[in-house]
BAPADO-529642 format. One record per residue: residue number from 1; residue in one letter; chain; z, x, y of N, C-alpha, C in turn. Coordinates in Angstrom, 2 decimals. Atoms other than C-alpha are relative to their C-alpha. Layout:
   i aa ch    n.up  n.east n.north   ca.up ca.east ca.north    c.up  c.east c.north
 NUM  a  A       Z       X       Y       Z       X        Y       Z       X       Y
...
! end
This chain:
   i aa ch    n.up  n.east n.north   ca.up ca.east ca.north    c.up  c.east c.north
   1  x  A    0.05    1.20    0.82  106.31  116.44   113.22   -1.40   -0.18   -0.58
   2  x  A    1.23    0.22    0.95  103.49  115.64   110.49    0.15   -1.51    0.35
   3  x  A    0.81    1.81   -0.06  101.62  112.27   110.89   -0.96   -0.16   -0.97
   4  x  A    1.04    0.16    0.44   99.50  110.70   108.84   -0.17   -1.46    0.97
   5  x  A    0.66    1.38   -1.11   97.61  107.74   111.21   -1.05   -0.95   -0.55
   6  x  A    0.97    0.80    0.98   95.82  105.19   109.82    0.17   -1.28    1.22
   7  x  A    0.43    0.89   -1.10   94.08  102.38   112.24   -1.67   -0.18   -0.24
   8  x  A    1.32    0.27   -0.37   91.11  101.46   113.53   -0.19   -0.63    1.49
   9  x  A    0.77    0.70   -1.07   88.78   99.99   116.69    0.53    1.69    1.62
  10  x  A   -0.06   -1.34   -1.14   88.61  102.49   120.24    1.76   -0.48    0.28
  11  x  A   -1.34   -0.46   -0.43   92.71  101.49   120.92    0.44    1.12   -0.80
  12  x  A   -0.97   -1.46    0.68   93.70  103.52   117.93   -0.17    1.15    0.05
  13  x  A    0.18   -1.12   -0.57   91.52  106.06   118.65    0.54    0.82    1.18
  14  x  A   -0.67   -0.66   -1.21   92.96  106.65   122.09    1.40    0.26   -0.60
  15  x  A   -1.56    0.02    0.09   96.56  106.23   120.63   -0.02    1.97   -1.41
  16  x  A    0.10   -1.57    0.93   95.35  109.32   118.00   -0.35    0.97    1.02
  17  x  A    0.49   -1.19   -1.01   94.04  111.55   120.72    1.29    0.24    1.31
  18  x  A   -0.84   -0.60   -0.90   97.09  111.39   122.76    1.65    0.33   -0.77
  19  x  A   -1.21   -0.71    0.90   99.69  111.81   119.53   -0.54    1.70   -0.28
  20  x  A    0.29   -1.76   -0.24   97.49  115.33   119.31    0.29    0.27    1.02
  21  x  A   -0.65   -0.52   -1.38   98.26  115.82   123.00    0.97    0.10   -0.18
  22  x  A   -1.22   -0.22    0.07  101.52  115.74   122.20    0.41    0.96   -0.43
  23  x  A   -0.55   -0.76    1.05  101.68  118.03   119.66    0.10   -0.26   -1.31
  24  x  A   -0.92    0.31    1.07  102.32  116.24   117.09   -1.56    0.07   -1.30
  25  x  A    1.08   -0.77    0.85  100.33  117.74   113.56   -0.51   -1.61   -0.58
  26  x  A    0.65    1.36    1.27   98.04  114.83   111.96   -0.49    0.43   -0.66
  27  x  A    0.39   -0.57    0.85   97.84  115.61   108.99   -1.36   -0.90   -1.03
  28  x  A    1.42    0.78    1.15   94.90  113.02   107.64    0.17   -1.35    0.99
  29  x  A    0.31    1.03   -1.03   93.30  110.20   109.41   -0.68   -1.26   -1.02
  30  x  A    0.43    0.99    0.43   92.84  106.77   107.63   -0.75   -0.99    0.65
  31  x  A    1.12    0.75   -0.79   89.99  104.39   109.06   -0.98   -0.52   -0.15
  32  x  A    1.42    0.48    0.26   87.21  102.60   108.80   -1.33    0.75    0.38
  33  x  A    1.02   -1.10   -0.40   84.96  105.34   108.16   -1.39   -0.54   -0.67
  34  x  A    1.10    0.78    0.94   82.55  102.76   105.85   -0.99   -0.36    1.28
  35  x  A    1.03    0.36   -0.90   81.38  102.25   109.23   -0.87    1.15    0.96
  36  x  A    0.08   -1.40   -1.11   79.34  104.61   111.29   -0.11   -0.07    1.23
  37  x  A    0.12   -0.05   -1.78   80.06  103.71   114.76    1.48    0.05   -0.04
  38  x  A   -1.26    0.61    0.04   83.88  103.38   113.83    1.06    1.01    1.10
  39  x  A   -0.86   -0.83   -0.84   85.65  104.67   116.81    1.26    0.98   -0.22
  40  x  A   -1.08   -0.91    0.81   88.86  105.91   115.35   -0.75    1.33   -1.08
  41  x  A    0.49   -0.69    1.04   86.26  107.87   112.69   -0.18    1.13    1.11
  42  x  A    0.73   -1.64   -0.91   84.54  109.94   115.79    0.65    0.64    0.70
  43  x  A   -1.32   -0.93   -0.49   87.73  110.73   117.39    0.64    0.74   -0.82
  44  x  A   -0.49   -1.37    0.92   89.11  112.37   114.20   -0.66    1.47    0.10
  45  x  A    0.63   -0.75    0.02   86.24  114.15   113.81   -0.27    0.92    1.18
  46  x  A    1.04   -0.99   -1.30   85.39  115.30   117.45    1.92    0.82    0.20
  47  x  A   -1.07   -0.48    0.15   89.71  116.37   117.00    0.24    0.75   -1.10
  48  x  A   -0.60   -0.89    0.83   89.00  118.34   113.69    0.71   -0.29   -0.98
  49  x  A   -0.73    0.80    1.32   90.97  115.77   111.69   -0.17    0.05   -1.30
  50  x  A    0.36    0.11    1.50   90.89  115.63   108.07    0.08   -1.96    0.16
  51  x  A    0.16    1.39    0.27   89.71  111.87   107.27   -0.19   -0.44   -1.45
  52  x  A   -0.03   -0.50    0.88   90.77  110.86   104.13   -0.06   -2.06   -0.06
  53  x  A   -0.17    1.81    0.13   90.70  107.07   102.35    1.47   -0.06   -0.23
  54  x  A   -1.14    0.29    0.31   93.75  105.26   101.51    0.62    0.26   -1.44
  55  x  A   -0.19   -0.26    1.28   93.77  106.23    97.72    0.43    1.14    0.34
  56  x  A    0.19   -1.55   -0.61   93.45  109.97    98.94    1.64    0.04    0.70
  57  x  A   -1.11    0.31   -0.66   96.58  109.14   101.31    1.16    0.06   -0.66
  58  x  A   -1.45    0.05    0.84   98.95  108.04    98.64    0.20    0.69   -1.03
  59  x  A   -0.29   -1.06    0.93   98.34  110.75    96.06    0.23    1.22    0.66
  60  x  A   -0.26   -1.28   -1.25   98.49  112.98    98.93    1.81    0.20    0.20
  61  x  A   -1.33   -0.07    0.37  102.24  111.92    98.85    0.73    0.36   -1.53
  62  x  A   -0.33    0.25    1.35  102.71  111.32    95.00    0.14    1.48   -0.15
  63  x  A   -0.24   -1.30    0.55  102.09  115.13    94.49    0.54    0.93    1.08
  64  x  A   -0.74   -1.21   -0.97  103.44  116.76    98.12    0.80   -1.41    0.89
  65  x  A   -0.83    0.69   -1.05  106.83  114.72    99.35   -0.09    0.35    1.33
  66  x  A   -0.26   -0.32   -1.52  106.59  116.87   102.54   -1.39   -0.33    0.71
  67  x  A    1.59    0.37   -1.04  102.95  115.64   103.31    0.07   -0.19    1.16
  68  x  A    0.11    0.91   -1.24  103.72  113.76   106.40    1.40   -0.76   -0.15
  69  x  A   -1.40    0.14   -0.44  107.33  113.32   108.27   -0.22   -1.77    0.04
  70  x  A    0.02    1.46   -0.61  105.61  109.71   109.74   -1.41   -0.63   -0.43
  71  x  A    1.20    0.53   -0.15  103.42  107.33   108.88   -0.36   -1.28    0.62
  72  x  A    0.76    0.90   -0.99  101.50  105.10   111.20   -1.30   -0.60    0.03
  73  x  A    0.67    1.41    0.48   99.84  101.79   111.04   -0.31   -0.32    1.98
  74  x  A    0.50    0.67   -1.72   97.77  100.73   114.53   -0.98   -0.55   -0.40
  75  x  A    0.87    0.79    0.67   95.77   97.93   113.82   -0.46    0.27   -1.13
  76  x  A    0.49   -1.01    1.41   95.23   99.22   110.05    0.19   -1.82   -0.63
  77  x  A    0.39    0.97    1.03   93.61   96.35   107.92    0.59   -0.52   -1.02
  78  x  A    0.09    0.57    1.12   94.63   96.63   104.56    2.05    0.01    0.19
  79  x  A   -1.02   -0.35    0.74   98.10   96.07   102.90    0.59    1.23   -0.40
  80  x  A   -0.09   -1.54    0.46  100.21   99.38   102.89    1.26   -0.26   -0.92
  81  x  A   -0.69    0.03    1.18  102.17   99.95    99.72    0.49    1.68   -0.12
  82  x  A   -0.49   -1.10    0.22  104.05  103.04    98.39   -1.11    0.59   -0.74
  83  x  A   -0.93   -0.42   -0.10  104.40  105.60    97.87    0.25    0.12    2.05
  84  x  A   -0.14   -0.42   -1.03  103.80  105.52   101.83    0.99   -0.86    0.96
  85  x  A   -0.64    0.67   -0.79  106.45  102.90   102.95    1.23    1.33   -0.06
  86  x  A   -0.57   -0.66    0.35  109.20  104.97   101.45    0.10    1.66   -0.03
  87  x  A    0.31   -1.29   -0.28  107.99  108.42   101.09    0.32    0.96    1.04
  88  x  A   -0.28   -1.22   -1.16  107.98  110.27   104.45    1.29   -0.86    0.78
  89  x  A   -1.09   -0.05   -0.50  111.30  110.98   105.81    0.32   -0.85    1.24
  90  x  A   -0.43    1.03   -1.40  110.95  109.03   109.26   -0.62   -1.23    0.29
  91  x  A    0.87    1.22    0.37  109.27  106.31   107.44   -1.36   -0.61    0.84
  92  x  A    1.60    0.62   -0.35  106.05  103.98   108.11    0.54   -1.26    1.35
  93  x  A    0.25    0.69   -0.99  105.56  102.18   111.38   -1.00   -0.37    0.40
  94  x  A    1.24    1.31   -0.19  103.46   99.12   112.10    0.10   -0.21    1.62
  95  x  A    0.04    0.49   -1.21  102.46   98.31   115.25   -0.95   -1.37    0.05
  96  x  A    0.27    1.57   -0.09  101.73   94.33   115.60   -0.22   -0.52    1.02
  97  x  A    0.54    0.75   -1.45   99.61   92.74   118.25    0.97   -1.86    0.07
  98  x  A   -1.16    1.48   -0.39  102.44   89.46   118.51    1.10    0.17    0.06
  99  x  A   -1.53   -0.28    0.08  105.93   89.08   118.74    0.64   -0.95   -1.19
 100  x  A   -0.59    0.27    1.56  107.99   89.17   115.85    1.29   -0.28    0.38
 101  x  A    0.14    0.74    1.53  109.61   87.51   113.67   -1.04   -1.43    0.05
 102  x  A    0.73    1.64    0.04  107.55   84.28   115.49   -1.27    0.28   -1.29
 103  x  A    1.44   -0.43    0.20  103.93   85.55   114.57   -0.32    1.11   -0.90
 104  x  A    0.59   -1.28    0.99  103.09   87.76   111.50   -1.04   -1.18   -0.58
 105  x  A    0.98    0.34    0.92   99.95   87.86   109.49   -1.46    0.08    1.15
 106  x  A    1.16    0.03   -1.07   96.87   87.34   111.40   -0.08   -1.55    0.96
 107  x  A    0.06    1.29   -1.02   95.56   84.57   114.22    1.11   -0.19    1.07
 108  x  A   -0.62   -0.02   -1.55   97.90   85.94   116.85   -0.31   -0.11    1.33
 109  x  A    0.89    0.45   -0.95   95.76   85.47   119.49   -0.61   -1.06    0.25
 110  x  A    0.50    1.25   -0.17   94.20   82.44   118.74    1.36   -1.04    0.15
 111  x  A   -0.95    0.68    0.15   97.80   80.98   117.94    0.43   -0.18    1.37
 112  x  A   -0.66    0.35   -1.57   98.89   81.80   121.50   -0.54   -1.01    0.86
 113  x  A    0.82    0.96   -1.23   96.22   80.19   123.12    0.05   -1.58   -0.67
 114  x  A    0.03    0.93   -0.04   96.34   77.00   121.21    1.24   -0.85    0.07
 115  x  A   -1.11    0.41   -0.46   99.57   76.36   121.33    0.35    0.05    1.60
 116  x  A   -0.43    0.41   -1.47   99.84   76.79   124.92    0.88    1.02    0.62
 117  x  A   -0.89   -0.46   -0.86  101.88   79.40   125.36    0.02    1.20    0.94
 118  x  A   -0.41   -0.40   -1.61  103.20   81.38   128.49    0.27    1.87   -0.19
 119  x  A    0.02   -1.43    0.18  104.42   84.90   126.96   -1.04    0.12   -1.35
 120  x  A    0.86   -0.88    1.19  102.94   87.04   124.17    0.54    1.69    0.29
 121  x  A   -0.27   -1.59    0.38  103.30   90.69   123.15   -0.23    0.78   -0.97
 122  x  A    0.11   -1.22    1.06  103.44   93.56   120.70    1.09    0.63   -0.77
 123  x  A   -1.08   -0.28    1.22  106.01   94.60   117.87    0.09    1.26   -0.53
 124  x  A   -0.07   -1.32    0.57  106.90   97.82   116.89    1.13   -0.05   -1.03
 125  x  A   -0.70    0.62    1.20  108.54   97.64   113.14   -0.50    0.80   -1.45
 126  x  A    0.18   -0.03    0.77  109.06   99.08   110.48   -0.84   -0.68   -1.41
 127  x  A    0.73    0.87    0.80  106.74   98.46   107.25    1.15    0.02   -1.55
 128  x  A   -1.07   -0.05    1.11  108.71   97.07   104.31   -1.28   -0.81   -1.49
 129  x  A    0.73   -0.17    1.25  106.90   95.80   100.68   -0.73   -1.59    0.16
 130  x  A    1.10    1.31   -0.14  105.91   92.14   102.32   -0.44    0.53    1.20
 131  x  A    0.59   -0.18   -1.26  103.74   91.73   105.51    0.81   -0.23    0.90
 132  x  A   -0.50    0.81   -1.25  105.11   91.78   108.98    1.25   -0.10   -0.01
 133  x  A   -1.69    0.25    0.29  108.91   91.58   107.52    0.74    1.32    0.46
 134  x  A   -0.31   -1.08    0.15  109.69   95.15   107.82    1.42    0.31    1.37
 135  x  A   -1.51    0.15   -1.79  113.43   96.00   110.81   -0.86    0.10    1.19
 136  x  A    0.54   -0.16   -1.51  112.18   95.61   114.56    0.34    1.36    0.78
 137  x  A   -0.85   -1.21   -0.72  112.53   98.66   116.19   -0.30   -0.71    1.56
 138  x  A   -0.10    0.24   -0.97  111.32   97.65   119.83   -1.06   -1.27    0.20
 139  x  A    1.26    0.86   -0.40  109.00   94.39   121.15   -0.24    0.24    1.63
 140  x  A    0.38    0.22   -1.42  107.26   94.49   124.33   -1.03   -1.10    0.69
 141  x  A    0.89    1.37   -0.59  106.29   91.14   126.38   -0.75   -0.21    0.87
 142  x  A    0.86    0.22   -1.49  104.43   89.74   128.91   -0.50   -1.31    0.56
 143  x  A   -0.04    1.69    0.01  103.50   86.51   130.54   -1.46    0.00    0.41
 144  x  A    1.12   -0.18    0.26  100.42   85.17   130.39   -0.62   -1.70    0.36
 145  x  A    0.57    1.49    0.25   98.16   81.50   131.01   -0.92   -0.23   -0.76
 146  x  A    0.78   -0.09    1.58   96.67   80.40   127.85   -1.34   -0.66    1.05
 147  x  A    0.69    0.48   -0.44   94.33   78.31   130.40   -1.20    0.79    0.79
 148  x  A    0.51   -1.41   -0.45   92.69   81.71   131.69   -1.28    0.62   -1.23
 149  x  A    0.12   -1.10    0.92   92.31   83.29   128.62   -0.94   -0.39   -1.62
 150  x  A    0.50    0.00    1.89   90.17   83.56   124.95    0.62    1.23   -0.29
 151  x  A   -0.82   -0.90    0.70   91.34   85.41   122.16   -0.59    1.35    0.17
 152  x  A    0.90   -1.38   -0.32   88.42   88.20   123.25    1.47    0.77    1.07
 153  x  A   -0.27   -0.89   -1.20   90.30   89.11   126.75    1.28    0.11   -0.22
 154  x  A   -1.07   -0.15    0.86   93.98   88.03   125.22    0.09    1.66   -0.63
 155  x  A   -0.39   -1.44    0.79   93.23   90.99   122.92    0.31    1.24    0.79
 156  x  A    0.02   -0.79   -0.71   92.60   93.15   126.06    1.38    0.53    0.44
 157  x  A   -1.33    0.46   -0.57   95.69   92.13   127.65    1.33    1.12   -0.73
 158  x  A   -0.77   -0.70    1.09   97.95   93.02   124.51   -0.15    1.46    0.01
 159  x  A    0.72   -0.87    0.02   96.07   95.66   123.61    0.82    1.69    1.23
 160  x  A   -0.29   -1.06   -1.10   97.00   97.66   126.96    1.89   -0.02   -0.18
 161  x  A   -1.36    0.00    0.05  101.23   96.75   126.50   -0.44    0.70   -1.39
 162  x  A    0.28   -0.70    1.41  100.51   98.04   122.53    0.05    1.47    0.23
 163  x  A   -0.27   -1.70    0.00   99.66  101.46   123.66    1.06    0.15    0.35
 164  x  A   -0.88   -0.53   -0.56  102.15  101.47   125.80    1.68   -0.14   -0.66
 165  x  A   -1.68   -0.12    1.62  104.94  100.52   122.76   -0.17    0.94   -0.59
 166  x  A    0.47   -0.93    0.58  102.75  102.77   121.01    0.56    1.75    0.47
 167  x  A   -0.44   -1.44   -0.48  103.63  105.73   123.10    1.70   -0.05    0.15
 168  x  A   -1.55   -0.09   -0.01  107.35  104.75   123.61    0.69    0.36   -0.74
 169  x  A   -0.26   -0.33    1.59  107.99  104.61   120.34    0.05    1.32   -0.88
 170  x  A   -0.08   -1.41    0.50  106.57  107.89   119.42    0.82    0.87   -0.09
 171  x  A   -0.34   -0.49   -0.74  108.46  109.24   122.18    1.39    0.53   -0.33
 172  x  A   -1.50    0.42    0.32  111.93  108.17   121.08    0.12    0.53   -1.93
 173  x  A    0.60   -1.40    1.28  110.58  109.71   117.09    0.35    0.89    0.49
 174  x  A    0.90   -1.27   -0.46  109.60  112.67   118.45    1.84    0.38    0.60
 175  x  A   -1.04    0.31   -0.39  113.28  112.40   120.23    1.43    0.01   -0.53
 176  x  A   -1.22    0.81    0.45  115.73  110.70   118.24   -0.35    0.39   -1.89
 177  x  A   -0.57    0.31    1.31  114.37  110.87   114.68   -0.26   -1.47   -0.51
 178  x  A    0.21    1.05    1.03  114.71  107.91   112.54    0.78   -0.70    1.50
 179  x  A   -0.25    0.75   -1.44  114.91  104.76   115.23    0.95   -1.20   -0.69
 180  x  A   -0.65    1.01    0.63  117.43  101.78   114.99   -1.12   -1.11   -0.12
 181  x  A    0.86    1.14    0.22  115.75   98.45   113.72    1.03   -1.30   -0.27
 182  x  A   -1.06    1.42    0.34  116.95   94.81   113.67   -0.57   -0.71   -1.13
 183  x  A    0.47    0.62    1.25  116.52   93.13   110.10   -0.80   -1.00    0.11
 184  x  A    0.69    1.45   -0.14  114.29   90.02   109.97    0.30   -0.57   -1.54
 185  x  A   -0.07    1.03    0.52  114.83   87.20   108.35   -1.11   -0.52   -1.07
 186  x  A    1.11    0.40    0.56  111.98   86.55   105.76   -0.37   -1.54   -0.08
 187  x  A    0.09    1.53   -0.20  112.28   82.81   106.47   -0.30   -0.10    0.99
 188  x  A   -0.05    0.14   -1.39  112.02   83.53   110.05   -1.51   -0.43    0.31
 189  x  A    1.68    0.02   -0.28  108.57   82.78   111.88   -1.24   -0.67   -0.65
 190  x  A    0.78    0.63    0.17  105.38   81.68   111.15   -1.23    1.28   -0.55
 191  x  A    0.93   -1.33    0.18  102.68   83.85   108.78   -1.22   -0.89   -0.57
 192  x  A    1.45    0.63    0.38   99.10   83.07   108.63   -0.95    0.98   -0.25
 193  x  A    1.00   -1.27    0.26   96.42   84.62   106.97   -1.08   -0.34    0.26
 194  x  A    1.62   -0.31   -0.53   93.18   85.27   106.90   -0.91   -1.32   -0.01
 195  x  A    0.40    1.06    0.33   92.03   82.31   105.53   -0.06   -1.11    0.38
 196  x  A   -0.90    1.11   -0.70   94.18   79.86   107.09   -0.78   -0.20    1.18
 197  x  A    0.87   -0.40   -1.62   92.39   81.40   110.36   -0.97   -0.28   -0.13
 198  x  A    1.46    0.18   -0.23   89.02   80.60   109.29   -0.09   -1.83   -0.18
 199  x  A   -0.45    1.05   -0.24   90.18   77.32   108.31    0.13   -0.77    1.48
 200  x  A    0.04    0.86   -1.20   91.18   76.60   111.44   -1.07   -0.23    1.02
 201  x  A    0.86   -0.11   -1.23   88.49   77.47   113.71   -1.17   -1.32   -0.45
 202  x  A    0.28    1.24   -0.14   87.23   74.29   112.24   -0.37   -1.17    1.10
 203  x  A   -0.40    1.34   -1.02   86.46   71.69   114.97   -0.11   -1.22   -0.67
 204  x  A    0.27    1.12    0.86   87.58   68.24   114.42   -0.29   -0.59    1.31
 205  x  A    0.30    0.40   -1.06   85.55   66.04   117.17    0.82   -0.82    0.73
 206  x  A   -1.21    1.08   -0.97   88.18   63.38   117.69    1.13    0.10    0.31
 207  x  A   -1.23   -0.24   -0.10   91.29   64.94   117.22   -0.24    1.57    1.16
 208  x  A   -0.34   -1.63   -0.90   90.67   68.69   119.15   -0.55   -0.07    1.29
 209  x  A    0.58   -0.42   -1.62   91.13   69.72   122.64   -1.56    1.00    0.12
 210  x  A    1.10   -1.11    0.22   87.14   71.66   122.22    0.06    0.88    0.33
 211  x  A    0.37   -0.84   -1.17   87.28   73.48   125.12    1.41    1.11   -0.52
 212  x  A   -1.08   -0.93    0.36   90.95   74.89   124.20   -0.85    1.12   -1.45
 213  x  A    0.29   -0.65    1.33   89.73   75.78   120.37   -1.30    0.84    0.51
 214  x  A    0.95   -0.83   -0.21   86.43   77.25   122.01    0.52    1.84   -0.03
 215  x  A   -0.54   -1.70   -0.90   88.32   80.14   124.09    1.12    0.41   -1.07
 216  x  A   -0.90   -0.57    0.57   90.82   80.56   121.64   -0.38    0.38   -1.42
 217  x  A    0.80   -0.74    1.50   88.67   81.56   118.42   -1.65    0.99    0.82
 218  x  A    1.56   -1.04   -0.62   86.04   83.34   121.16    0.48    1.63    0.09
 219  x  A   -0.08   -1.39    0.42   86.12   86.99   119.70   -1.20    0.63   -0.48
 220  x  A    1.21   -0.30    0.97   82.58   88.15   119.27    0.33    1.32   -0.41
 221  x  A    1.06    0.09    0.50   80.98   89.41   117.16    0.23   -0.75   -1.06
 222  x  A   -0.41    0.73    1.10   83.24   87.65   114.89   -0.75   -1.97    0.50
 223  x  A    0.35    0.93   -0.20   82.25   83.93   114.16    1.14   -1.20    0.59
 224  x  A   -1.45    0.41   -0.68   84.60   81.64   116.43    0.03   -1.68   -0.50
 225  x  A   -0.05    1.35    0.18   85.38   77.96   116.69   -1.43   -0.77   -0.32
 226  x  A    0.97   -0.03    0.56   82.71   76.22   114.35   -0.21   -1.48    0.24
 227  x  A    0.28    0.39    0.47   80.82   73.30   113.71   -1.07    0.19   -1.13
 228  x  A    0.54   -0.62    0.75   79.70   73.18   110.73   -1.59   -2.11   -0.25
 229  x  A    0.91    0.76    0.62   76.15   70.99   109.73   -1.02    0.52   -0.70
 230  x  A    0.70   -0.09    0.86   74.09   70.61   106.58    0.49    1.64   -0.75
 231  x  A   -0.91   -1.10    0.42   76.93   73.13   105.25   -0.35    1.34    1.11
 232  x  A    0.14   -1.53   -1.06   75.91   75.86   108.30    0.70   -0.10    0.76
 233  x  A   -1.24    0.17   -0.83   78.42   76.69   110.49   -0.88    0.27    1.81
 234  x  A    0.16   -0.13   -1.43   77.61   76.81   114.42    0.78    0.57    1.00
 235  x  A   -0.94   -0.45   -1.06   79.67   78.91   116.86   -0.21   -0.91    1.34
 236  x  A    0.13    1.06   -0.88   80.26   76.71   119.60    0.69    0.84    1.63
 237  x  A   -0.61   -0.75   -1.40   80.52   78.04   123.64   -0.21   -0.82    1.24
 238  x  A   -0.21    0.91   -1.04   81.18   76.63   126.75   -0.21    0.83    1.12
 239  x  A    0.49   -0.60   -0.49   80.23   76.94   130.11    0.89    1.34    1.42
 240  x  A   -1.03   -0.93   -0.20   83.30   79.03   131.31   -0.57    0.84   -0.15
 241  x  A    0.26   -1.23    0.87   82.87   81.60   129.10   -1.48    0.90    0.16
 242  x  A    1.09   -0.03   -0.58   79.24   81.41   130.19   -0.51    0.89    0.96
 243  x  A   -0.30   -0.61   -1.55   79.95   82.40   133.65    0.99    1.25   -0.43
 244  x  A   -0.41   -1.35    0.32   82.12   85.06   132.29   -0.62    1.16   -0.33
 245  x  A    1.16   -1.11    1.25   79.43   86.88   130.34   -1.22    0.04    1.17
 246  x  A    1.13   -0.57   -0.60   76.94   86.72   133.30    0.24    1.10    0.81
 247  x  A   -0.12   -1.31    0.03   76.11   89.94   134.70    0.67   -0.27    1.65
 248  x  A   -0.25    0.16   -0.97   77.69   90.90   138.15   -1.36   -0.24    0.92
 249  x  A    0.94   -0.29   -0.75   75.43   90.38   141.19   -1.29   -0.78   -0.63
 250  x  A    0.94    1.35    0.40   73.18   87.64   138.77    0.23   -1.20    0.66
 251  x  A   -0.70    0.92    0.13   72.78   84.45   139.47   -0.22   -1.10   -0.71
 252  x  A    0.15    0.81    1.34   73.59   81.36   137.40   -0.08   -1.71    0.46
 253  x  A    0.02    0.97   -0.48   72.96   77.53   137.71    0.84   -0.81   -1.22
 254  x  A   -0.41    0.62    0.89   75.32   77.03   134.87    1.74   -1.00    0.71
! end
């Protein structure tokens, strides 16, 4: 089976280094190679990969249909469009840190935690021409206390069930071929973007639980739950999180 893989951050990297264990040919590696520490970039490379951009990718189809049997989305940034939804024979598969149809788009992590809730998971799904809509092939859950958790260690959490859809999934490819999927509803769920998410991490002093919105927009290096004065924004942390971040075997009078 031909792959083309397209992702980013050290999960996708691991999830590319054990689809070569498998066997399985990758034929071009999409990634955030603009960066030079970009984990997924130094695993291509230290595997021999061809690393190609996303322009590169889809003329790579346009002029050879047999490029690549599968293509695969693990945490992958941008918007994927044809010819690569359509194109290869055992089509494009997304893998989604939430469970679908609730949660597409981004702020799955923060969503869990402010809402309160108890499970969470990962989506394995076809990609179709909107976001996040594409047939379900498998979800995998897990239970969880939002009262524990920020969206940093949340991600961890996920993160570790993800591979492990990640590899199932393959498995049953690699297996079966083209996989069954259950349709979604494009009315179904709840989709938030990027924007919406920065929006929110807003604090409002009289109306928000703080302490909730703290841990649940705390993702460094990104900027989390804000106040903002004299138009500057302020990341705001608490002393939880505090005690989380000190070193083992320190000690703290926080």
């Amino acid at each position: 089976m031909k792959m083309l893989f397209m992702g980013r951050k050290s999960y996708a990297a691991e999830m590319l280094a054990w689809s070569v264990e498998k066997g399985i040919e990758v034929v071009g590696v999409v990634t955030d190679s603009h960066f030079s520490n970009s984990p997924t970039m130094k695993m291509a490379k230290s595997l021999g990969l061809s690393i190609i951009s996303l322009k590169e990718a889809e003329e790579n189809f346009r002029y050879n249909s047999g490029y690549a049997d599968l293509v695969i989305s693990y945490l992958y940034w941008e918007k994927i469009k044809e010819p690569l939804i359509s194109m290869p024979t055992l089509g494009c598969i997304n893998f989604h840190p939430a469970i679908l149809p609730d949660w597409r788009g981004t702020a799955g992590y923060n969503i869990a935690i402010l809402n309160k809730l108890t499970e969470w998971g990962a989506t394995a799904h076809y990609v179709d021409q909107s976001i996040d809509t594409g047939g379900i092939i498998k979800v995998f859950k897990f239970n969880f206390d939002f009262r524990e958790e920020t969206a940093f260690s949340l991600e961890e959490k996920t993160q570790k069930i993800q591979q492990d859809l990640y590899k199932s999934t393959i498995l049953d490819v690699l297996e079966k071929g083209n996989l069954a999927s259950i349709k979604q509803s494009k009315n179904e769920g709840t989709y938030i973007s990027r924007k919406q998410m920065e929006e929110m991490k807003k604090i409002d002093i009289k109306k928000d639980d703080i302490d909730l919105k703290i841990r649940a927009f705390w993702f460094p290096p990104y900027t989390g739950a804000f106040l903002q004065i004299n138009g500057k924004k302020y990341t705001l942390i608490n002393s939880d999180i505090l005690k989380k971040l000190a070193k083992k075997g320190e000690t703290s009078n926080i």
